[in-house]
MIDOSE-1310 file (N, C-alpha, C; in nm, 2 decimals, decimal comma, always signed):
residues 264
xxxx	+0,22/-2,54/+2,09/+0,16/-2,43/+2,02/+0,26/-2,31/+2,01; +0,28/-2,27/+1,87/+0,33/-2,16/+1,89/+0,32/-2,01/+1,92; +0,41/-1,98/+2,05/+0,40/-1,83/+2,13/+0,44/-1,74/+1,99; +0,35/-1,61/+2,01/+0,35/-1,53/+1,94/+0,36/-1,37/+2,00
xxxx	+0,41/-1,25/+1,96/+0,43/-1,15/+2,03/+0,34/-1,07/+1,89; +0,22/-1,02/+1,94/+0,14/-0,95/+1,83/+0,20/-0,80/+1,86; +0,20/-0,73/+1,78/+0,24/-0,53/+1,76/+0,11/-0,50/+1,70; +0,07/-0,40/+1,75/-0,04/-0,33/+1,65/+0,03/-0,16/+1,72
xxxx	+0,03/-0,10/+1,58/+0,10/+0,03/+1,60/-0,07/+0,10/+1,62; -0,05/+0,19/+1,74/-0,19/+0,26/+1,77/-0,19/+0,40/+1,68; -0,06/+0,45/+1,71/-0,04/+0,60/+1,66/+0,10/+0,62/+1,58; +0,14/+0,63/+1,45/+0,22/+0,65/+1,39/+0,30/+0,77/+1,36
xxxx	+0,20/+0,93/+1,42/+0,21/+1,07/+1,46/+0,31/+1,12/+1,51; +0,33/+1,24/+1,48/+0,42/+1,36/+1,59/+0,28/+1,37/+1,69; +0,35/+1,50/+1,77/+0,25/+1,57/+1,87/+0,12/+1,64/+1,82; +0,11/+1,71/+1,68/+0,02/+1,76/+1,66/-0,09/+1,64/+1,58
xxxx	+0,00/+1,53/+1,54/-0,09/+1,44/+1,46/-0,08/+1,49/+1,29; -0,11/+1,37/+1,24/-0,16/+1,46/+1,05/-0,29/+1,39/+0,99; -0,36/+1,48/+0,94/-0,33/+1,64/+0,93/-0,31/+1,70/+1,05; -0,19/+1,81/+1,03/-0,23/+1,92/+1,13/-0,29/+1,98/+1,09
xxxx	-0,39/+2,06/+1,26/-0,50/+2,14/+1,27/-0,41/+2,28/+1,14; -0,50/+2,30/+1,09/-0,48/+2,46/+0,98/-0,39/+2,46/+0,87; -0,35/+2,33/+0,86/-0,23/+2,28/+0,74/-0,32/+2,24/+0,64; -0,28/+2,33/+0,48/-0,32/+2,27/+0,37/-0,21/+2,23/+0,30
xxxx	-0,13/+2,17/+0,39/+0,03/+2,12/+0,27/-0,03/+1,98/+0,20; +0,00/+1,94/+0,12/+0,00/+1,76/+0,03/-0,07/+1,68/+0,13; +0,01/+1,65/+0,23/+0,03/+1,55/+0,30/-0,10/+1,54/+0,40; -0,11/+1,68/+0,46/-0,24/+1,72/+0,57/-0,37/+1,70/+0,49
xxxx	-0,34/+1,70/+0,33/-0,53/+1,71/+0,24/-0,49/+1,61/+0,18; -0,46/+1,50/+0,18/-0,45/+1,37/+0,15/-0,57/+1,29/+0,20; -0,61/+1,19/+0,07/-0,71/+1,12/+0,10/-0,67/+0,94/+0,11; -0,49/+1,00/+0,14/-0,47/+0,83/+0,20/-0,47/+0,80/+0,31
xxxx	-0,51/+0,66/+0,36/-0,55/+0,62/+0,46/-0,40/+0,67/+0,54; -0,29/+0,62/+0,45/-0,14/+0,59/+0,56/-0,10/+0,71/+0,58; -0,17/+0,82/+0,54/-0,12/+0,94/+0,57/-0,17/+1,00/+0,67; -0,31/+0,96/+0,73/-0,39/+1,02/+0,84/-0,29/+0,96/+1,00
xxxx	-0,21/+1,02/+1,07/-0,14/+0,93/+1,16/-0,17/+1,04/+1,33; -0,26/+0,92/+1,42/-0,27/+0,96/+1,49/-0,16/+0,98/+1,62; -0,14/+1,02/+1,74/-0,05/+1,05/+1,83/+0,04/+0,92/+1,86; +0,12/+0,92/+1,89/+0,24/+0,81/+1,87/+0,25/+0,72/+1,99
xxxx	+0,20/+0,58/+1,99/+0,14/+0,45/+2,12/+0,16/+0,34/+2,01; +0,20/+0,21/+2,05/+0,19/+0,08/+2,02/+0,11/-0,03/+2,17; +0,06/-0,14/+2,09/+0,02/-0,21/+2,18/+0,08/-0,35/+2,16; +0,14/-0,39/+2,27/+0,20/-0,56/+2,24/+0,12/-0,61/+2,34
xxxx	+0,10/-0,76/+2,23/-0,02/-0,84/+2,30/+0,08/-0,97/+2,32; +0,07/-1,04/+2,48/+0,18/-1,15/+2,46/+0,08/-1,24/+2,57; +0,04/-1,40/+2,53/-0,02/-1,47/+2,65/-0,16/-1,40/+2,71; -0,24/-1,36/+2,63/-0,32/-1,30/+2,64/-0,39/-1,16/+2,72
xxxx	-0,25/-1,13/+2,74/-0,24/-0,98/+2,81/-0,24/-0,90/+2,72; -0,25/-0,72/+2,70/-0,21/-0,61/+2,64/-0,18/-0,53/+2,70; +0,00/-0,52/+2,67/+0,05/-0,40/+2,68/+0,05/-0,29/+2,65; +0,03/-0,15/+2,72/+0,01/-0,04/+2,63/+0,19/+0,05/+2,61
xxxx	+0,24/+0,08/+2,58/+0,31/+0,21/+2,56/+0,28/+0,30/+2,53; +0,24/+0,39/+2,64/+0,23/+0,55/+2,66/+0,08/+0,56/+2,61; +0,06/+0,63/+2,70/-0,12/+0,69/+2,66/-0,13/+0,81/+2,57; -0,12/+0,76/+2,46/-0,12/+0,90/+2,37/-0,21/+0,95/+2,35
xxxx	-0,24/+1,08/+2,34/-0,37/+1,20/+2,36/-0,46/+1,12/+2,25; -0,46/+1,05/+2,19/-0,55/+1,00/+2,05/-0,60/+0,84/+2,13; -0,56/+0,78/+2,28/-0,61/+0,68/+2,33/-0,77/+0,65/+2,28; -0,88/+0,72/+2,33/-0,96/+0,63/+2,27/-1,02/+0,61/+2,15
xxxx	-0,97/+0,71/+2,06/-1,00/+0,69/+1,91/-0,98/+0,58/+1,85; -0,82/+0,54/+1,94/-0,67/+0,43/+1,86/-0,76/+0,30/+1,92; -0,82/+0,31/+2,06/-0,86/+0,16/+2,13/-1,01/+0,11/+2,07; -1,11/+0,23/+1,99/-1,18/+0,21/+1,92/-1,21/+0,12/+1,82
xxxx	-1,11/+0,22/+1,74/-1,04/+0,17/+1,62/-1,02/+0,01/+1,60; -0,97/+0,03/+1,68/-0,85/-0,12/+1,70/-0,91/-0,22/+1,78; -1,02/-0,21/+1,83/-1,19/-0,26/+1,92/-1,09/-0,34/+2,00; -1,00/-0,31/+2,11/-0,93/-0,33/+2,19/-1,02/-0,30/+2,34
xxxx	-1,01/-0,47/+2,40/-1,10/-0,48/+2,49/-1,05/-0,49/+2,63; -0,93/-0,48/+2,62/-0,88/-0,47/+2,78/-0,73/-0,43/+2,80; -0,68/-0,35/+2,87/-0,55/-0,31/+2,90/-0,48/-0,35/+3,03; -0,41/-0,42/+3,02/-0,35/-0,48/+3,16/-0,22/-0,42/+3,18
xxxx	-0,13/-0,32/+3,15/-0,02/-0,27/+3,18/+0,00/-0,14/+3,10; +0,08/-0,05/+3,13/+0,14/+0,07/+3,12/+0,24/+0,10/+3,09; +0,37/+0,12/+2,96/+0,50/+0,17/+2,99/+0,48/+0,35/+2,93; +0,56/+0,39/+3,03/+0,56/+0,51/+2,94/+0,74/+0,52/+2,92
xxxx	+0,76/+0,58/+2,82/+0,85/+0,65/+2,77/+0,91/+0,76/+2,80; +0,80/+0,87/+2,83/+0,84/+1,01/+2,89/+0,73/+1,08/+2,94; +0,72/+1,17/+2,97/+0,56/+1,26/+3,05/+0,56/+1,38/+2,90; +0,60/+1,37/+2,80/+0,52/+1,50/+2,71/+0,37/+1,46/+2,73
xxxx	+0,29/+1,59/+2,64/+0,19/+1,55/+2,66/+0,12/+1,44/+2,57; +0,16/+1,43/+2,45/+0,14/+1,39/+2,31/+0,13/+1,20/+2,38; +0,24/+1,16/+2,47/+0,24/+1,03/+2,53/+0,15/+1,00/+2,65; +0,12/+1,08/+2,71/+0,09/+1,10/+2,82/-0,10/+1,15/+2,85
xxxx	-0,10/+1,26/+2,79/-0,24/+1,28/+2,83/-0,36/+1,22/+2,81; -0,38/+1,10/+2,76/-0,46/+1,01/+2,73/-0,46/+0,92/+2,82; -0,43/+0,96/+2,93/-0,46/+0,88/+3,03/-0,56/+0,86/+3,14; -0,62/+0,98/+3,12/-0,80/+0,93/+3,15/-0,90/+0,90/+3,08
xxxx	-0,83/+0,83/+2,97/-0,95/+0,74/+2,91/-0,90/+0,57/+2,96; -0,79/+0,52/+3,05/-0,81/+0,41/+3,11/-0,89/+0,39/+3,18; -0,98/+0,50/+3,23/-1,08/+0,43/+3,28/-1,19/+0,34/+3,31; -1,21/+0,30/+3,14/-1,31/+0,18/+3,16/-1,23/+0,06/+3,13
xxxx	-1,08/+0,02/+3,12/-1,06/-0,05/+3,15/-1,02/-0,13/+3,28; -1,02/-0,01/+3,38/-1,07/-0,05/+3,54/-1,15/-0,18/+3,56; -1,29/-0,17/+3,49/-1,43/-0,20/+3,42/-1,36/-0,32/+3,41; -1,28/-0,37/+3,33/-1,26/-0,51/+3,30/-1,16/-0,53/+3,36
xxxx	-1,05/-0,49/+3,44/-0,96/-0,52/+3,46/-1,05/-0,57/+3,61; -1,12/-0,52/+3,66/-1,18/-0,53/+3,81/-1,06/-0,51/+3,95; -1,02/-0,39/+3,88/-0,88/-0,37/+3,97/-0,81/-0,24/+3,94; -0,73/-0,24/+3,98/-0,62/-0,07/+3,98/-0,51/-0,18/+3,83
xxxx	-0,48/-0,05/+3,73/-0,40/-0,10/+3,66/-0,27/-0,07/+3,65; -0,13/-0,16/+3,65/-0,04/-0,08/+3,71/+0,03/-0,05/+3,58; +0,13/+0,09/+3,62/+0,17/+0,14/+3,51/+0,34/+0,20/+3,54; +0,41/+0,18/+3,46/+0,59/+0,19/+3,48/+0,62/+0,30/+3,42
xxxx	+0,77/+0,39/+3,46/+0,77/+0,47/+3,38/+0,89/+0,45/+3,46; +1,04/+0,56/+3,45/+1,12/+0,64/+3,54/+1,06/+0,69/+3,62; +1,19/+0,69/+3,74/+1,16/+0,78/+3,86/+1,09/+0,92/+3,83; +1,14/+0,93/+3,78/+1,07/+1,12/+3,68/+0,97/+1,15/+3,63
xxxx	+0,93/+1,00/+3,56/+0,82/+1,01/+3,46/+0,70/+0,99/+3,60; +0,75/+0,91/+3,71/+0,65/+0,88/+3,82/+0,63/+0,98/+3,86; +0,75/+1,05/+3,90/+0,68/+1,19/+3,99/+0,62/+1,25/+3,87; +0,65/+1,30/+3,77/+0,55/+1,39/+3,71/+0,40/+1,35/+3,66
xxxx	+0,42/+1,23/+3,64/+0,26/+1,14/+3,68/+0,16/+1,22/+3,77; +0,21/+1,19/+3,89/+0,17/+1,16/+4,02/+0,12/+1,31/+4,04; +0,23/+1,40/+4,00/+0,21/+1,55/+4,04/+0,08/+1,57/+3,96; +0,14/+1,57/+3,80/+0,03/+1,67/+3,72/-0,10/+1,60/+3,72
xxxx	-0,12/+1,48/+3,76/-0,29/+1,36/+3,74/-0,26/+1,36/+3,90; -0,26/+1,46/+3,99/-0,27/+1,42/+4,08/-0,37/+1,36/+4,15; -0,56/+1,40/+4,07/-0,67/+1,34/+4,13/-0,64/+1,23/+4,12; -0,58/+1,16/+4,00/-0,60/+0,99/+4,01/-0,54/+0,94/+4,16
xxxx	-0,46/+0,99/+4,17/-0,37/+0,96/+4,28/-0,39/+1,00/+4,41; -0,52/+1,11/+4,45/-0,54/+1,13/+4,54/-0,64/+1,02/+4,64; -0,59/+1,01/+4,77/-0,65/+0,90/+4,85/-0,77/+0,94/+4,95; -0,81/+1,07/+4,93/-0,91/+1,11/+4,96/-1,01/+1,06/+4,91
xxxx	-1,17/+0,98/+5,04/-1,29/+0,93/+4,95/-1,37/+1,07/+4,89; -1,37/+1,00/+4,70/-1,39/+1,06/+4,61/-1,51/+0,98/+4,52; -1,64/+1,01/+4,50/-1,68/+0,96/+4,44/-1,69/+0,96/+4,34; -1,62/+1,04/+4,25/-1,57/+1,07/+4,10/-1,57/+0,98/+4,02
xxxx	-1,57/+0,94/+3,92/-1,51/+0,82/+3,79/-1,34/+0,85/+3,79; -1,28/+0,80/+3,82/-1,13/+0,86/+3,77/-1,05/+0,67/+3,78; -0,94/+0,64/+3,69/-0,87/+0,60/+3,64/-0,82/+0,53/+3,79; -0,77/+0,41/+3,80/-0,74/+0,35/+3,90/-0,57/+0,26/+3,88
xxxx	-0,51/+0,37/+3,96/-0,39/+0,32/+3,88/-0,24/+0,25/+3,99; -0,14/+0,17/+3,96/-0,05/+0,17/+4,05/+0,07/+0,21/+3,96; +0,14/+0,30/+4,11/+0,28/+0,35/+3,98/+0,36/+0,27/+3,99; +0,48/+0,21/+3,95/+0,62/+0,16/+3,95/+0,71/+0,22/+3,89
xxxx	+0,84/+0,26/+3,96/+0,93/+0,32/+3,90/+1,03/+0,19/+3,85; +1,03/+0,24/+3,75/+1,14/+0,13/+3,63/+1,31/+0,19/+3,72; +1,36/+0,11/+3,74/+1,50/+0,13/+3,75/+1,59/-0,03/+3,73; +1,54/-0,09/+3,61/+1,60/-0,25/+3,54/+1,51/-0,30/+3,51
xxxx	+1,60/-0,41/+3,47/+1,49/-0,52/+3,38/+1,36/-0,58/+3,47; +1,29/-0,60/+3,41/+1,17/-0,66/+3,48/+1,11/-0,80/+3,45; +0,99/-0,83/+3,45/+0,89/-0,93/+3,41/+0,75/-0,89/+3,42; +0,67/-0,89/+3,28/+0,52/-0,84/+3,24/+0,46/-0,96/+3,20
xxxx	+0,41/-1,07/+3,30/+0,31/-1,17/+3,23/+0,40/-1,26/+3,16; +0,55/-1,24/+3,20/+0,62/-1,35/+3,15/+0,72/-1,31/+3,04; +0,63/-1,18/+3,02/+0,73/-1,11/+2,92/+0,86/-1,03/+2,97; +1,00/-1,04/+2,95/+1,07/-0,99/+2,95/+1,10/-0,86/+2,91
xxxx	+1,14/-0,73/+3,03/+1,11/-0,58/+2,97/+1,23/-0,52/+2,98; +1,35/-0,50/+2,92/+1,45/-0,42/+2,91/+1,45/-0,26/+2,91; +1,47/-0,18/+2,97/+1,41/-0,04/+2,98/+1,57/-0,04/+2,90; +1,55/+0,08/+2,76/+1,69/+0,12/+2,70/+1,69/+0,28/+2,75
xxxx	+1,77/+0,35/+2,77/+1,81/+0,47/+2,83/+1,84/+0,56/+2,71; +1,75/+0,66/+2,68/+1,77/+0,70/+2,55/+1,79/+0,91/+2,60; +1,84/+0,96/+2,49/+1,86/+1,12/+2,52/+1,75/+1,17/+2,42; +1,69/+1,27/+2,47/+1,56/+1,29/+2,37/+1,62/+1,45/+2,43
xxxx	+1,70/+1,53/+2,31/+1,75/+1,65/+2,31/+1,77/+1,69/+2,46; +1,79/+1,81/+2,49/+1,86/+1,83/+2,66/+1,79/+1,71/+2,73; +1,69/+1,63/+2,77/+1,65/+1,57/+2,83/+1,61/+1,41/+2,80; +1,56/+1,31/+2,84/+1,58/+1,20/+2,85/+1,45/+1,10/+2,84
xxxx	+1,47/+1,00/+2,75/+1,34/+0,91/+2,77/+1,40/+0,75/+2,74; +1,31/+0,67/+2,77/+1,32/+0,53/+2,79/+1,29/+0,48/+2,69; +1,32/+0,36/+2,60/+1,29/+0,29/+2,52/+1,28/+0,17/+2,56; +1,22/+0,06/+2,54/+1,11/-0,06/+2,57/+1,22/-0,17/+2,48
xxxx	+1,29/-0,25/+2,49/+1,30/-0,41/+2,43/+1,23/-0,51/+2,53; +1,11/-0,56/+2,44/+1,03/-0,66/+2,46/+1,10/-0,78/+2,34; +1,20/-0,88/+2,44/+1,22/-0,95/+2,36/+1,30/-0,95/+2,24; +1,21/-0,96/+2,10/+1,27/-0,93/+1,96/+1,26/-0,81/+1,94
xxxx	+1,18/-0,75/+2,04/+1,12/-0,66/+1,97/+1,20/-0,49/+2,03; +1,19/-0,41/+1,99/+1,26/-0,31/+2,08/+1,19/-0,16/+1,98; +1,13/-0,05/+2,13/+1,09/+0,07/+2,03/+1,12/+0,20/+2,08; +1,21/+0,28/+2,00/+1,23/+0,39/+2,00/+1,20/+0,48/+1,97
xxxx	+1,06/+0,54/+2,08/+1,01/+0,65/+2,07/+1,13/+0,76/+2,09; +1,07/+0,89/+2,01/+1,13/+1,05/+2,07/+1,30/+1,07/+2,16; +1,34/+0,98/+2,06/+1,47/+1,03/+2,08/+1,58/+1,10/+1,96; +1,66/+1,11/+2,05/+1,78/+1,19/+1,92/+1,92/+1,15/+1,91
xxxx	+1,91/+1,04/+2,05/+2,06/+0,97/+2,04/+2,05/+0,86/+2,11; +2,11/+0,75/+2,07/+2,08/+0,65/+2,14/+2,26/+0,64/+2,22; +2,28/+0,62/+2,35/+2,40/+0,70/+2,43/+2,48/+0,51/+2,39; +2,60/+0,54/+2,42/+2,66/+0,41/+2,35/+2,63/+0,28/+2,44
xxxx	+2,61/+0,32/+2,61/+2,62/+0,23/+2,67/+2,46/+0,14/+2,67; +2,37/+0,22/+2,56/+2,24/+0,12/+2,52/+2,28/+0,06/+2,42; +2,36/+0,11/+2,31/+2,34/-0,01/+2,19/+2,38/-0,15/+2,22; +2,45/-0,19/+2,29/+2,45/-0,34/+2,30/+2,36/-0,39/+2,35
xxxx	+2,21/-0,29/+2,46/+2,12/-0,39/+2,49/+2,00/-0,39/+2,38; +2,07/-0,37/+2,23/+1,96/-0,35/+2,11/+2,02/-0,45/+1,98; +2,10/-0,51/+2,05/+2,13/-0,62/+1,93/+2,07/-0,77/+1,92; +2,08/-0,78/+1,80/+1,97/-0,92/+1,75/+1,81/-0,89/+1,74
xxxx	+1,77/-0,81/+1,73/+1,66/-0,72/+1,69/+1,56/-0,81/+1,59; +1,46/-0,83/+1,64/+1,37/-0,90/+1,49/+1,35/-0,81/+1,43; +1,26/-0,64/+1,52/+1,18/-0,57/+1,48/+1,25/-0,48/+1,56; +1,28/-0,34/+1,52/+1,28/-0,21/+1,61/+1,17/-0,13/+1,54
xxxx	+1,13/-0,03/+1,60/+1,08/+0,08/+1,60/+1,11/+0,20/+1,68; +1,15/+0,30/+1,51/+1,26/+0,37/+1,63/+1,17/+0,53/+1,55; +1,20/+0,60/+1,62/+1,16/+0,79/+1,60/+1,26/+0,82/+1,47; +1,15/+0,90/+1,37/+1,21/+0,89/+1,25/+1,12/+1,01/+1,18
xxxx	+1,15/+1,15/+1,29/+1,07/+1,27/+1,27/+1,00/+1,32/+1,15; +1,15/+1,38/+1,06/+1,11/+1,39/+0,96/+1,23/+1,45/+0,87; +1,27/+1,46/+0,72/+1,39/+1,44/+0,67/+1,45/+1,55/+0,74; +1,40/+1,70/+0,75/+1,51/+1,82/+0,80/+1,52/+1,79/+0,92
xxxx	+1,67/+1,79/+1,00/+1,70/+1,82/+1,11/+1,61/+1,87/+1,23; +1,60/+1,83/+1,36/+1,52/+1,86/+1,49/+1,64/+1,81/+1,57; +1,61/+1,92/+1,66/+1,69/+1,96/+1,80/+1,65/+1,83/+1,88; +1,54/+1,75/+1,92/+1,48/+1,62/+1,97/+1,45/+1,52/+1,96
xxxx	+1,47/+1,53/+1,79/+1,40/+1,39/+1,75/+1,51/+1,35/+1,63; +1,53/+1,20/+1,65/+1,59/+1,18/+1,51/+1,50/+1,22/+1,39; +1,59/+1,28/+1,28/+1,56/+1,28/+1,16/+1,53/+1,17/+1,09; +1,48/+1,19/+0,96/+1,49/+1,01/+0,88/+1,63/+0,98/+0,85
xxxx	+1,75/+1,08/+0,82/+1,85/+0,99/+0,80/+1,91/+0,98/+0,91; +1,92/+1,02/+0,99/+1,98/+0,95/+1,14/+1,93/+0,85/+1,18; +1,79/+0,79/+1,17/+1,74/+0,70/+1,19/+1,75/+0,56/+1,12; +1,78/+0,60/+0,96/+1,82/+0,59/+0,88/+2,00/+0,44/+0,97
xxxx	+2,10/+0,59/+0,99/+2,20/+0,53/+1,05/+2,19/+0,45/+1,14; +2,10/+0,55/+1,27/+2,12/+0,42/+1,41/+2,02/+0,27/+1,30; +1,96/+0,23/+1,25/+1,95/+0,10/+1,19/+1,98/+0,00/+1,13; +2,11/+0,15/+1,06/+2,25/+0,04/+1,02/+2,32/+0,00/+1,09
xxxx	+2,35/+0,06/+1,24/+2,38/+0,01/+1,37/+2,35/-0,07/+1,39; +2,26/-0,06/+1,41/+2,17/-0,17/+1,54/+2,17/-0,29/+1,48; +2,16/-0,27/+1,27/+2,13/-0,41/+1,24/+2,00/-0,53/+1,25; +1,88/-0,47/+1,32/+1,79/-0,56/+1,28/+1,73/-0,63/+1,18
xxxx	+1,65/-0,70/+1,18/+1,55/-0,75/+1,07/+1,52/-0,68/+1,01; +1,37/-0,57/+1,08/+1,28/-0,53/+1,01/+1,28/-0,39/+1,10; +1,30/-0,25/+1,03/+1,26/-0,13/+1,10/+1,13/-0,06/+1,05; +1,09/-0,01/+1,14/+0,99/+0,07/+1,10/+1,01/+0,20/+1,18
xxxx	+0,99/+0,34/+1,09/+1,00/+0,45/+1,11/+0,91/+0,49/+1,23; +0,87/+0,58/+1,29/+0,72/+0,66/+1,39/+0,75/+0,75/+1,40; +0,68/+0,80/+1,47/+0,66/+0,98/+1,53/+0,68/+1,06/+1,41; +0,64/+1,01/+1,26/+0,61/+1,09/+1,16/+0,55/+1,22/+1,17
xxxx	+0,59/+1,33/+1,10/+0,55/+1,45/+1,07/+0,46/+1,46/+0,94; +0,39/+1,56/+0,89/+0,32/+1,60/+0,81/+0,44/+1,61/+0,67; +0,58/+1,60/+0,67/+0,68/+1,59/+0,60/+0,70/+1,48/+0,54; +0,67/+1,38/+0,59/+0,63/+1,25/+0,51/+0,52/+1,20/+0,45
xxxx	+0,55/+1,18/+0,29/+0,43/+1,11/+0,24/+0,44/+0,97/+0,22; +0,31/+0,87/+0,30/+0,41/+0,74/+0,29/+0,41/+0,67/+0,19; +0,34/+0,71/+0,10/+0,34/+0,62/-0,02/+0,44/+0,70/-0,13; +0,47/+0,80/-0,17/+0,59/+0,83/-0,25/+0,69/+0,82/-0,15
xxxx	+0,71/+0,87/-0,04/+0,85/+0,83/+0,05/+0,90/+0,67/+0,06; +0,80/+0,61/+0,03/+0,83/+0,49/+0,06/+0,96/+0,42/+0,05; +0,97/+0,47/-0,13/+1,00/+0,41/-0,25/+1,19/+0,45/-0,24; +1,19/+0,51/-0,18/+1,33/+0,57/-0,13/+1,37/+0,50/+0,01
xxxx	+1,31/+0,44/+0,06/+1,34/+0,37/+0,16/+1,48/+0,24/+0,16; +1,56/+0,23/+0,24/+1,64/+0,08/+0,20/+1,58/-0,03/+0,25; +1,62/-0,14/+0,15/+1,55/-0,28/+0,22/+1,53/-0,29/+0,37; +1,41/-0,34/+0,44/+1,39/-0,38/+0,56/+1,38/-0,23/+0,67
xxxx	+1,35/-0,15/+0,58/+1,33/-0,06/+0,65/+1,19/+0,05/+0,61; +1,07/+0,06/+0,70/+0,92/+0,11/+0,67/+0,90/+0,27/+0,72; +0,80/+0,28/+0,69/+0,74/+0,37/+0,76/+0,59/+0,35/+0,82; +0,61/+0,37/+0,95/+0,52/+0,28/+1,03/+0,37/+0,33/+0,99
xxxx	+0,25/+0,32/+1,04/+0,11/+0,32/+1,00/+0,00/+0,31/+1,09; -0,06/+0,36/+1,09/-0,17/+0,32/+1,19/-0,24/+0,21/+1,17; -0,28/+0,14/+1,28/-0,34/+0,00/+1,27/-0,28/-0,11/+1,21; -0,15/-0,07/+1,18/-0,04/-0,17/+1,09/-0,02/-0,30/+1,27
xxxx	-0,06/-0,43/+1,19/+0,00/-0,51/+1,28/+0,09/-0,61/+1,22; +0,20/-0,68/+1,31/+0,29/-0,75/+1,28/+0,31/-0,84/+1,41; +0,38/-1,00/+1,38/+0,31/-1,09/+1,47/+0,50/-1,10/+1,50; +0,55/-1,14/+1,58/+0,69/-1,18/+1,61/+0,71/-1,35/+1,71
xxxx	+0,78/-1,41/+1,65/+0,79/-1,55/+1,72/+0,85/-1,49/+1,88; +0,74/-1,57/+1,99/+0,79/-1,54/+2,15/+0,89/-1,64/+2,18; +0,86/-1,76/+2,07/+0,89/-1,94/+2,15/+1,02/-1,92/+2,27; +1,11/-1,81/+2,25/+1,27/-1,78/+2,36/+1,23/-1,73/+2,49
xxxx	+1,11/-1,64/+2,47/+1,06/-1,62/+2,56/+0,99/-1,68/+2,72; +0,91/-1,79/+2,65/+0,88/-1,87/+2,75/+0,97/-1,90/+2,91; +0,89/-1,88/+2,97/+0,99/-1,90/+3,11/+0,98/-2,01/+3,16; +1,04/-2,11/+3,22/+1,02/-2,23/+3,27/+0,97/-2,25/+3,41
């Protein structure tokens, strides 16, 4: 039977989301679907597991949405809030998980976990509802259910965040450089997904034409843009785009062959 690596993009957004709150520009009073883009999360489904990447403040609207019935893992990318604060809505998948669910980040991303959600983490009996979680600090490659997890080491302006290769697959949230000694672990690419802010210049985030370049780099298959701004409209932007290269969507899914993956 053929293994498959499902993507369903959760949140295609910057931090504020589009529309933004008090914005009457084009883009924010648009009545297209691809332009409503909530906080920036993907889900990979591999062997009947679901991966999450980062709890983005828009979690249960995106798991609604997307009538997503169980979460069995955690990567985060970095502790902003936009990735991060949506993490007490895992609580009902406790519920199905019938267990603590564990979740990866950097050493950094752990301690700041741990500090700012300190209730989840406190071991005092509490009879509260709160999120049941185990941390792991990422420091290499790993194994998720069989799935292979490459952590890429990325600069996201003065400071730093992780990007995820699962496989074919590889996603570059909220960065602004990808440092040289990661690009070789991003070649042969089916699919990237890389931070692709918005056309003017940011101090943190790739712009579209830099994103633009690192893809002529990297050379994948198929790119798709994220962490879009209210500066993109996807349907006239589109059209300017180069072959094999998108702008990602909400609820957009895409299937990737696992068959390499299999472990023996």
């Amino acid at each position: 039977m053929r293994q498959e690596l499902q993507v369903t993009i959760l949140g295609s957004g910057t931090s504020t989301g589009v529309p933004q709150a008090g914005c009457r520009c084009p883009v924010c009073t648009s009545d297209l679907p691809r332009n409503a883009r909530t906080r920036c999360s993907i889900l990979v489904s591999f062997a009947g597991r679901n991966l999450l990447i980062d709890t983005a403040t828009d979690l249960r609207q995106q798991v609604l949405r997307e009538k997503i019935s169980r979460i069995d893992a955690v990567l985060y990318t970095h502790t902003h809030a936009d990735h991060l604060h949506g993490i007490d809505d895992l609580r009902p998948f406790n519920l199905v998980a019938r267990g603590a669910i564990p979740v990866f980040g950097s050493r950094e991303s752990i301690q700041v976990i741990r500090r700012v959600f300190a209730y989840i983490f406190d071991e005092a009996p509490d009879p509260g509802y709160r999120p049941n979680l185990t941390t792991f600090p990422v420091v290499g490659p790993f194994s998720l259910f069989g799935l292979p997890v490459l952590p890429i080491p990325l600069r996201h302006g003065r400071g730093h965040s992780l990007g995820y290769r699962l496989g074919p697959l590889a996603y570059l949230t909220d960065c602004s450089a990808i440092p040289p000694e990661s690009e070789p672990l991003l070649q042969g690419l089916e699919l990237l997904i890389i931070d692709g802010l918005r056309f003017t210049p940011h101090a943190t985030h790739f712009n579209i034409p830099q994103a633009l370049a690192a893809a002529a780099r990297l050379a994948p298959r198929r790119t798709l843009l994220t962490h879009l701004s209210h500066e993109v409209d996807h349907d006239r932007h589109s059209a300017d785009l180069p072959p094999g290269i998108e702008f990602a969507y909400d609820g957009q899914q895409l299937s990737l062959s696992a068959e390499k993956l299999l472990e023996s």
